[in-house]
N, C-alpha and C positions, 0 to 999 in steps of 0.2 A: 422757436425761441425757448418754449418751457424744454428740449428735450438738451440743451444745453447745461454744461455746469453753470450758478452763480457767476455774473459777469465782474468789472472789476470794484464798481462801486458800490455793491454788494460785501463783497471780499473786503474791500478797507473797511466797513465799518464794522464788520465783520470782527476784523483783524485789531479793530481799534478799540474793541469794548472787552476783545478778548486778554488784551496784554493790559488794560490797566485793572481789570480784575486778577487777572496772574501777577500783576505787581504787588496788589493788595495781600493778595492770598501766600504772596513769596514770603512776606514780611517775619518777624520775628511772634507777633499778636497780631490777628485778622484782622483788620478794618470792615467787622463783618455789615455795620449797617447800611457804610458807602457802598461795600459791596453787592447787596441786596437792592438797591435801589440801583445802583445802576445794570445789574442784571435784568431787575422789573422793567424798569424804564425804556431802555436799550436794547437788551440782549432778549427778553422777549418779546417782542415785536419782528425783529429777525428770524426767530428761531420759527415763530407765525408763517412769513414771510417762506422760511425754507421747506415748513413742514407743505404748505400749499403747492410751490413748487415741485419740491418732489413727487408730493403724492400725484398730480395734475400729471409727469414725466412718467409713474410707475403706471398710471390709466393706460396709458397713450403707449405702452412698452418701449419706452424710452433709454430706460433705466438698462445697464448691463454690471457688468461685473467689478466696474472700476467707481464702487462707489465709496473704498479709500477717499478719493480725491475729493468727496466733498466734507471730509471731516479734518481739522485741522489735531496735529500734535500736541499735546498740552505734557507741557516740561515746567516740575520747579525747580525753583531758586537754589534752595536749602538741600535738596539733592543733587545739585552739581556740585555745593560748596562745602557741603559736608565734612571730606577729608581735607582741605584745606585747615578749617576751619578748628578740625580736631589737631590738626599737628599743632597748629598756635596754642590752642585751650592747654596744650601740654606745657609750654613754655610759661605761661602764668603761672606764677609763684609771691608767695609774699615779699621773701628777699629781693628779685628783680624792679628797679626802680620804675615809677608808672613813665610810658612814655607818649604821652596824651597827641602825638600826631597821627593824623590818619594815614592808613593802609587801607590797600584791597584784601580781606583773605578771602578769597573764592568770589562770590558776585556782591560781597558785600563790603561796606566802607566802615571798618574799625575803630574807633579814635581811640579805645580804652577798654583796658582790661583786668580784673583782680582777683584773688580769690574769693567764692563765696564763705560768709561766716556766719549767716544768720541774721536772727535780729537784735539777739540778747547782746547786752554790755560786754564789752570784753571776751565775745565768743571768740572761738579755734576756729582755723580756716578750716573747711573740709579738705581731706588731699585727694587730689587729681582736678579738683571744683575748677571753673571760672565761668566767668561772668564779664560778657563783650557787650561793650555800648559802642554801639552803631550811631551812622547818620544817613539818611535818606537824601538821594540828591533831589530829589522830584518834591519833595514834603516835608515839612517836620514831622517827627516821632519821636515819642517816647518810649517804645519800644525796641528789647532788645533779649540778648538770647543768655542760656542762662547752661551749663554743662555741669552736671549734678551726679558723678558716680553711686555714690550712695545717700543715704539719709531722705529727711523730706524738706522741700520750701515751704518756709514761713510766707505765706497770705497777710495781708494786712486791706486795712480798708483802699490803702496806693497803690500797693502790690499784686497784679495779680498774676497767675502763669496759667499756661496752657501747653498742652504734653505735646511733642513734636514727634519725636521719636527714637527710640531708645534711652538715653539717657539727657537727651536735651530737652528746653521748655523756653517757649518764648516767655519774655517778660514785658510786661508792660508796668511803668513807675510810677512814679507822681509827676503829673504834667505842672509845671509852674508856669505854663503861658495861659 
């Protein structure tokens, strides 16, 4: 039995702690503490679980060359959706009228998009900027992504961002629930 891959009930919980951590982790801003605690909770105890098994398979020379198969692929979100997501951030402009119904662009649900302007009264859009409020089908969030060619974001006590990559940053705002 130990020289066996992970059987299947293994695998789904496996598989069940792994996707709603990569859910969380897909997001626009980490849900870092649910995150943490369900990796504590869950995913180490498993991870226990596998290290004992393997190491028990690698005593026993169990172990061969296809040990691929006991690690699963980890894919985000924000890397599939990416060029989706830039070709829309291009079409946000001030002139175009808001149109508050939700779209898909890439793995993500859109309802709203504008340019960014800061936080002062009467600032300038930045050009090329937008700023996409999302909706989570699984959760509320206040979290949403923010495409910022040049300049810097305004922080505020509601406000905060975290760098994504290259020129994006998630946002997370003022929750009013």
């Amino acid at each position: 039995m130990i020289s066996k891959p992970p059987g299947w009930l293994y695998l789904t919980a496996l598989s069940a702690v792994a996707c709603v951590i990569l859910y969380w982790a897909g997001g626009p801003h980490w849900y870092a503490i649910e995150m943490i605690l369900v990796a504590f909770f869950f995913g180490l105890p498993l991870y226990v679980i596998w290290l004992v098994r393997f190491g028990l398979a690698a005593s026993r020379g169990a172990v061969d060359g296809r040990v691929g198969r006991w690690v699963l692929p980890w894919i985000m979100r924000f890397r599939i959706s990416k060029p989706s997501m830039e070709a829309y951030a291009q079409t946000v402009t001030r002139q175009t009228n808001r149109d508050l119904t939700c779209q898909w662009v890439g793995l993500y649900r859109i309802c709203d998009a504008f340019p960014y302007s800061g936080l002062e009264k009467n600032a300038e859009d930045v050009p090329g900027s937008a700023c996409l409020i999302g909706k989570e089908w699984a959760f509320y969030s206040n979290t949403n992504f923010v495409l910022l060619p040049k300049g810097e974001l305004e922080e505020t006590a509601d406000d905060t961002y975290r760098h994504v990559t290259g020129h994006w940053y998630g946002w997370r705002g003022w929750d009013p629930l």
